[in-house]
C-alpha positions as CSV (number, residue, x, y, z in Angstrom):
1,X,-49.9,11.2,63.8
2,X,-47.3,8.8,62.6
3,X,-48.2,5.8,59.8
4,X,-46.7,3.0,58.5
5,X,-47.5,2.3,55.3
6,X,-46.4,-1.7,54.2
7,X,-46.5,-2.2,50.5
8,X,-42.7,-4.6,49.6
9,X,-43.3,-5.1,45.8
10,X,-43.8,-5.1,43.0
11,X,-42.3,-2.1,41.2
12,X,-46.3,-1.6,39.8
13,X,-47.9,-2.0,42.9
14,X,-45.1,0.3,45.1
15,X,-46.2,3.1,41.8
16,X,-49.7,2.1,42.5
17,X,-49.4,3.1,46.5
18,X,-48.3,6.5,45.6
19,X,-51.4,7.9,45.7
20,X,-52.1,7.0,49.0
21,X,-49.3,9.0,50.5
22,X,-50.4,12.3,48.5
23,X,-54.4,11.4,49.8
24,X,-52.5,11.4,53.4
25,X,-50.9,14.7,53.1
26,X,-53.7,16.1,51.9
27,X,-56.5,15.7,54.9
28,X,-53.3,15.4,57.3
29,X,-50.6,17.7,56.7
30,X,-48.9,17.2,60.0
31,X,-49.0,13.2,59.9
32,X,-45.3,11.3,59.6
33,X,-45.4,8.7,56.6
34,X,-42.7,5.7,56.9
35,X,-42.8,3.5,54.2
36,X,-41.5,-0.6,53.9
37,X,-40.4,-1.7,50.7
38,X,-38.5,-4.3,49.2
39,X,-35.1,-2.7,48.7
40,X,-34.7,-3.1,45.2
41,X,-37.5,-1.2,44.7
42,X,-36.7,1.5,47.5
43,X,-36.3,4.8,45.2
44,X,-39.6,5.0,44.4
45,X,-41.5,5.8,47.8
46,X,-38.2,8.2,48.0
47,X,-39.6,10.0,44.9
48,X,-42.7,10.9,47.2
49,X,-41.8,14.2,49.3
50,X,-44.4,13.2,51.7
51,X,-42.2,10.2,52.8
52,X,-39.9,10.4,55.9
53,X,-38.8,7.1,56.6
54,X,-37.7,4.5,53.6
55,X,-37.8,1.2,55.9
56,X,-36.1,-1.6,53.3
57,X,-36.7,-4.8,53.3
58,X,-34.8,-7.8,51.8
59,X,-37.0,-10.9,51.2
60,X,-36.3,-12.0,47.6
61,X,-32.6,-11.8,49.0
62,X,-32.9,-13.1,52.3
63,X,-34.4,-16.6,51.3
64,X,-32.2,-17.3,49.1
65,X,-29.5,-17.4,51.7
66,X,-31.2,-18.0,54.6
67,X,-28.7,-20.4,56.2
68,X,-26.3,-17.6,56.6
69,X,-25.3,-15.7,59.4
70,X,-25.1,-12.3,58.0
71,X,-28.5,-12.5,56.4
72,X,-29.8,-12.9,60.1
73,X,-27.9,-9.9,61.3
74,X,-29.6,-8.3,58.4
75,X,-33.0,-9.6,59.5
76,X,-32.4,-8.3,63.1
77,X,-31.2,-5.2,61.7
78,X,-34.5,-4.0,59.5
79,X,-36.6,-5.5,62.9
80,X,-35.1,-3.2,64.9
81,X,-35.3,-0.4,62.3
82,X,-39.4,-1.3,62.1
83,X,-39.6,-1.2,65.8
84,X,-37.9,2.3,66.4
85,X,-41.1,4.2,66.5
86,X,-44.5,3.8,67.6
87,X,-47.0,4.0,64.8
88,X,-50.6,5.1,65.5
89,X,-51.5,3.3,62.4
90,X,-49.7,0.5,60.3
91,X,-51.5,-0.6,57.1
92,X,-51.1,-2.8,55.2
93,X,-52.4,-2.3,51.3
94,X,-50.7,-5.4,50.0
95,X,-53.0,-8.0,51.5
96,X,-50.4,-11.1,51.6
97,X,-49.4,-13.3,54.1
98,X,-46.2,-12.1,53.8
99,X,-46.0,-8.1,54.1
100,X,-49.4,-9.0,57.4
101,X,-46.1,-10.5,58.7
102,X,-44.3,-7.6,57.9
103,X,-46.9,-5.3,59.7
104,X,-47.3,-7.4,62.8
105,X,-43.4,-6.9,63.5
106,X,-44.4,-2.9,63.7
107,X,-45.5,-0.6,66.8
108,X,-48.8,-0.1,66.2
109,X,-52.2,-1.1,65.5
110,X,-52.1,-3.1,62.3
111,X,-55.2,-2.4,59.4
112,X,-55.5,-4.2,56.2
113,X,-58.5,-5.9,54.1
114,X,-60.6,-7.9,55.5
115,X,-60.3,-12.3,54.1
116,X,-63.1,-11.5,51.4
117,X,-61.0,-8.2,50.1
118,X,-57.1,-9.7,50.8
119,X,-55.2,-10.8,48.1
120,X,-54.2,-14.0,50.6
121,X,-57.7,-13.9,52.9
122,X,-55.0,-15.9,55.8
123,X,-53.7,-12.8,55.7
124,X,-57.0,-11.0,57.5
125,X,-56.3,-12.8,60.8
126,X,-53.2,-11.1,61.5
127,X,-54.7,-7.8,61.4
128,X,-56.1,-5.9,64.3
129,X,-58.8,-3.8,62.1
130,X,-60.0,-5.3,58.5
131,X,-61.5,-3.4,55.9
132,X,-63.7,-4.6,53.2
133,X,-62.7,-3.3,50.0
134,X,-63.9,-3.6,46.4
135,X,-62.0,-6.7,44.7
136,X,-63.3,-5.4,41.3
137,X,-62.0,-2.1,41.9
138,X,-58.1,-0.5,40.1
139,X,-55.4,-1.6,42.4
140,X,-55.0,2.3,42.5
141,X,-58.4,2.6,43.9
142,X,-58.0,-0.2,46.2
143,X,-54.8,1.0,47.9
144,X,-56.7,4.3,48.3
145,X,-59.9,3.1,49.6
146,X,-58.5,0.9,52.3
147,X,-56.4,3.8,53.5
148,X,-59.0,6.2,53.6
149,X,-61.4,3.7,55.5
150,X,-58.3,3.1,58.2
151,X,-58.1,7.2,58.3
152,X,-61.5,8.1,58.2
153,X,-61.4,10.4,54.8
154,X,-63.2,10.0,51.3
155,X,-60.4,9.6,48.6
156,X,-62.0,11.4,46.2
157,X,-60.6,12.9,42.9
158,X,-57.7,11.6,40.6
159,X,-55.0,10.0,41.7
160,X,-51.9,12.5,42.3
161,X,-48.5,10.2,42.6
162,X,-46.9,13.1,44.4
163,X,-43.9,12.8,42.6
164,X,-41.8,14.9,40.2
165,X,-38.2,14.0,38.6
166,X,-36.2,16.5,36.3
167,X,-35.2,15.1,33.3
168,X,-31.4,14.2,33.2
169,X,-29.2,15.4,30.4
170,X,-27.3,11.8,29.3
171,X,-24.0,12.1,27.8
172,X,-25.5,9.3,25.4
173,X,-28.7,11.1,24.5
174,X,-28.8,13.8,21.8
175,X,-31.3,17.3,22.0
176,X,-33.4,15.3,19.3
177,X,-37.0,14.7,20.8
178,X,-37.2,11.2,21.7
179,X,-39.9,8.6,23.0
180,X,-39.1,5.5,25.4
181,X,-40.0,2.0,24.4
182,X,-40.4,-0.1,26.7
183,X,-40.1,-4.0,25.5
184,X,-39.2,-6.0,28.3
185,X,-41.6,-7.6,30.7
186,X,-41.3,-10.7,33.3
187,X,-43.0,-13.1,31.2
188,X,-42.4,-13.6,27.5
189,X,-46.3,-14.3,26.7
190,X,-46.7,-10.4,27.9
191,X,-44.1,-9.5,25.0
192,X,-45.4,-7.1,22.0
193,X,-43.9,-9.1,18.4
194,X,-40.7,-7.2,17.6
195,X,-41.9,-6.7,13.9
196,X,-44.3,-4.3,15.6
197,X,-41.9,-2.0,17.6
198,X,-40.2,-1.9,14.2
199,X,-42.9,-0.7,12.9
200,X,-43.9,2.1,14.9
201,X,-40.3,3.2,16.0
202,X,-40.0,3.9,11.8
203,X,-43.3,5.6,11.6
204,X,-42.7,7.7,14.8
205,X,-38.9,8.5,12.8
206,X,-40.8,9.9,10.2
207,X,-42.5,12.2,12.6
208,X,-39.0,13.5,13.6
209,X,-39.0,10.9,17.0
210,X,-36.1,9.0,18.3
211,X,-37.1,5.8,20.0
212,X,-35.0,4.9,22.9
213,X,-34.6,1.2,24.3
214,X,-33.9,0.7,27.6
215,X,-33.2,-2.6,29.0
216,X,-31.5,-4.8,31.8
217,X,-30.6,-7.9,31.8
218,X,-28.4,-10.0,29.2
219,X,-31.9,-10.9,27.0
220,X,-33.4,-7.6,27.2
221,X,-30.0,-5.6,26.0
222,X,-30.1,-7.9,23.1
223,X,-33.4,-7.5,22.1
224,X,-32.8,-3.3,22.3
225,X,-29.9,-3.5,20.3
226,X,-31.8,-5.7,17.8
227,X,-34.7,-3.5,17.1
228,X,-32.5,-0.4,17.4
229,X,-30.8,-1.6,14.7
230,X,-33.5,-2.2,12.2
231,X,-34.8,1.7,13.3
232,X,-33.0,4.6,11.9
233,X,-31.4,7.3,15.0
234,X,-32.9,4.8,17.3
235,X,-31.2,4.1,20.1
236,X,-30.4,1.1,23.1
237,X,-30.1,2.7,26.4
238,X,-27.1,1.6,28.8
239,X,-28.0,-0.1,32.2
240,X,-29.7,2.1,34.0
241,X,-31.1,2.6,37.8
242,X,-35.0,3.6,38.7
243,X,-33.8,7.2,39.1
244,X,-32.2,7.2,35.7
245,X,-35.3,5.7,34.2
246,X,-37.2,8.1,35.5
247,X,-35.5,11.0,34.8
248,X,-35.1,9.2,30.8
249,X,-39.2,8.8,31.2
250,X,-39.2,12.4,32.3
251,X,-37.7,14.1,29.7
252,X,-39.6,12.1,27.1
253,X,-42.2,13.2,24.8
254,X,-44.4,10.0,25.5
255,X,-43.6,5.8,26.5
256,X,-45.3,2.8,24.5
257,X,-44.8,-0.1,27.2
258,X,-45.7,-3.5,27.4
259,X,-47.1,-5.0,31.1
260,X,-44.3,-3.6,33.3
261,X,-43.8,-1.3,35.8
262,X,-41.9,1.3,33.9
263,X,-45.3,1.6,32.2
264,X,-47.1,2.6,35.4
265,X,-43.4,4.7,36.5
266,X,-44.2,6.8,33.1
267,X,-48.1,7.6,34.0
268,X,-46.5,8.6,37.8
269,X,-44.2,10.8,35.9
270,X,-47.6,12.3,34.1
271,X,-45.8,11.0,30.3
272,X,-48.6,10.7,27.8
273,X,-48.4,6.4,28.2
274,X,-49.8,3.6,26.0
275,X,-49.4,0.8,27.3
276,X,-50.1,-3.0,25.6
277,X,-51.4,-6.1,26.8
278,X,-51.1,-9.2,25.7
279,X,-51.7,-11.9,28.5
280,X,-53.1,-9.9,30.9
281,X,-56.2,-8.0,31.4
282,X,-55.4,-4.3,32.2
283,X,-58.7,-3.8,34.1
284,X,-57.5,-3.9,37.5
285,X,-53.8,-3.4,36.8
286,X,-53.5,-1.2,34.1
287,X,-51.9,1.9,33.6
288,X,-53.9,4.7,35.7
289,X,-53.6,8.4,36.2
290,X,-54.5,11.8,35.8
291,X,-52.6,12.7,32.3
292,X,-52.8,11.2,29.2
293,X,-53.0,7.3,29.4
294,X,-54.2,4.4,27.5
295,X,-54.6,0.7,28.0
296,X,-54.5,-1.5,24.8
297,X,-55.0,-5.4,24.0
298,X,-56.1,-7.5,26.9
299,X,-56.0,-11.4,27.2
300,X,-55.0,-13.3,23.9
301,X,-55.0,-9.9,22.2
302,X,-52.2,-8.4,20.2
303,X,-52.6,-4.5,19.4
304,X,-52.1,-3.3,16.1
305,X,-49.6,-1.0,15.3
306,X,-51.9,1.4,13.8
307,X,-53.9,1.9,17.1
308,X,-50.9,2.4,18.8
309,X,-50.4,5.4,16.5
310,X,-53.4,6.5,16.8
311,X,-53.6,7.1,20.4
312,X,-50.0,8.6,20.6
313,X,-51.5,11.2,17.7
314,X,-53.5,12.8,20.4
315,X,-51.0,12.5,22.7
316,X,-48.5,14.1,20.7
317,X,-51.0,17.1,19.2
């Protein structure tokens, strides 16, 4: 049996398909799993062992240079790459217009959520078999329950990610025990107040803990270097890919993260997480696993420092 699975973006929801693929292997240890992704986000289906087939796709490039001609050799390129095998099943757990698209373009029977369960419900009519899953449901559990209904399995039992990453050894990075902060997010109303990460990247120093800062773009390296400079030992990160993050993540004692996907990358990776909300509510999109997690703050809600600690006390024990 060969599947398709079609979930582009975003780096939390590709984390949150994981799952799936281990559920898969499980009740069909024989079946062939391709997977088509955004490319930027590519590396982390290729964590999954269970993978075979990384099939990348380009549309937050593509559209913005849609006029030219090498972005339409590009296009026929990835069709042809989609068409290369017949699929007995292509599914679709991201439930937008665009990846249904996506899916149609395959070999195969396509399955997805049916309009009351789809993220886009326009999306429904372009599937040949459509699922009614729970809307109120964990994206995790969503993503699992569609698949299961497609396959014919219960997907029972906690998450498993599937995936495993050694830590690295960083010519940058000391012995010392160290935990990852992660500060930057896509929206500034889903930022934690710096005073705070002050705050706890001193108290955590006390308890013999390096906080580390990674960060990418030109805003996010300043901000690092800012609040690793009012922490002692603490340190800003260079640039660094999704396999170096990981393999940072991986080595860590534990990551306090803010709404991003590195949060949900650190729960994969089975790193005691706390992650904070501040904009959002982390009820359906929270962090979610099978090892130490915790979801703080919600809509309009700032968490205390103090709880923060807390949590990461009994992670830490």
């Amino acid at each position: 049996m060969r599947i398709l699975i079609v979930k582009t973006s975003s780096l939390g929801d590709v984390i949150h398909n994981l799952p799936v693929v281990s559920d898969i292997r499980r009740h069909f240890p024989d079946a062939t799993v391709d997977w088509c992704v955004e490319e930027n986000f590519s590396d982390i289906p290729r964590f999954h062992p269970a993978v075979n087939k990384i099939i990348s796709v380009a549309i937050r490039r593509w559209r913005k240079v849609l006029f030219k001609e090498s972005t339409w050799r590009e296009i026929g390129a990835f069709r042809s790459n989609l068409r290369a095998a017949h699929y007995d099943f292509v599914i679709d757990t991201q439930g937008l217009l665009k990846s249904a698209l996506l899916a149609r373009q395959a070999r195969g029977p396509v399955c997805g959520y049916d309009a009351d369960s789809a993220r886009e419900p326009i999306a429904a009519q372009l599937y040949n078999r459509r699922f009614r899953v729970s809307t109120t449901a964990h994206a995790v559990v969503r993503n699992r329950q569609l698949t299961s209904s497609v396959l014919g399995y219960v997907a029972d039992g906690v998450p498993d990610y599937g995936i495993e990453v050694a830590p690295a050894v960083f010519d940058w990075l000391s012995d010392q025990p160290y935990i990852v902060f992660l500060t930057a997010t896509s929206r500034d109303d889903k930022l934690w107040p710096e005073t705070h990460w002050v705050e706890l990247g001193r108290a955590l120093h006390g308890l013999g803990l390096r906080a580390i800062f990674p960060a990418g773009n030109p805003v996010e390296r300043a901000r690092a270097a800012r609040l690793a400079d009012a922490i002692p030992e603490a340190l800003a990160a260079p640039s660094m890919n999704i396999p170096q993050l990981a393999a940072l993540l991986a080595g860590s004692r534990a990551a306090v993260g803010v709404d991003t996907g590195l949060s949900h990358l650190a729960v994969a990776l089975d790193v005691p997480t706390v992650a904070l909300y501040t904009a959002t509510d982390p009820g359906l999109t929270g962090v979610f696993g099978a090892g130490f997690h915790r979801n703080l703050g919600g809509k309009a809600q700032i968490p205390s420092v103090q709880s923060v600690l807390t949590e990461l006390g009994a992670a830490l024990a």
